[in-house]
Phi, psi and omega in degrees: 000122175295162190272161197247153162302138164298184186265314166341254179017276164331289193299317199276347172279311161314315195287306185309273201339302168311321181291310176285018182235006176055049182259107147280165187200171161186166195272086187258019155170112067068106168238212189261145195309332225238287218244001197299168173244185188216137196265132165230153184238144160244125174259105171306350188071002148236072183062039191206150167189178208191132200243115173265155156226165180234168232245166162244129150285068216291340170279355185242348187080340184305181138217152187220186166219150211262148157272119169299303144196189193207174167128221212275162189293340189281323206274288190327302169333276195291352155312309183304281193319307159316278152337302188284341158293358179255335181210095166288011169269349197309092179313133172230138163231139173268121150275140182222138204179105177321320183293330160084029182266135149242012171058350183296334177305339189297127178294138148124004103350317193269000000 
């Protein structure tokens, strides 16, 4: 078993990748350095967006990441809000890209 990244760790890696593809993002709520777990939101810039977490496979150990939902930002918005009344360690990065690129798909990501 590999050792797991704190989540600080993770966000601050992310965060560099998204910069090197001129992807903006931010950190729009700080959950805990060490153990939070993190929510990314992709905002398209026309009203519309989509929200990942990320999922465990237990028969395989993997991990990947899941779309929690999507559709208008207002609605993903209170999904989000919601989730953070459930784990106030929770992280959220807003990713915003017309293009709708969030890199998770990317190795080293999940």
């Amino acid at each position: 078993m590999s050792p797991r990244l704190t989540a600080r760790f993770w966000v601050d890696a992310y965060l560099a990748r998204l910069r090197l593809y001129d992807i903006p993002a931010f950190v729009t709520a700080h959950g805990d350095d060490t153990a939070g777990a993190v929510l990314v939101k992709l905002a398209t810039l026309d009203g519309q967006a989509r929200a990942f977490t990320r999922s465990f496979d237990l028969m395989t150990g993997a991990r990947h990441w899941a779309e929690l939902t999507s559709g208008a930002e207002r609605d993903v918005d209170e999904a989000i809000a919601k989730q953070r009344s459930f784990d106030p360690d929770l992280w959220v990065i807003e990713v915003e890209d017309r293009q709708g690129r969030h890199l998770l798909d990317q190795d080293g990501l999940a």
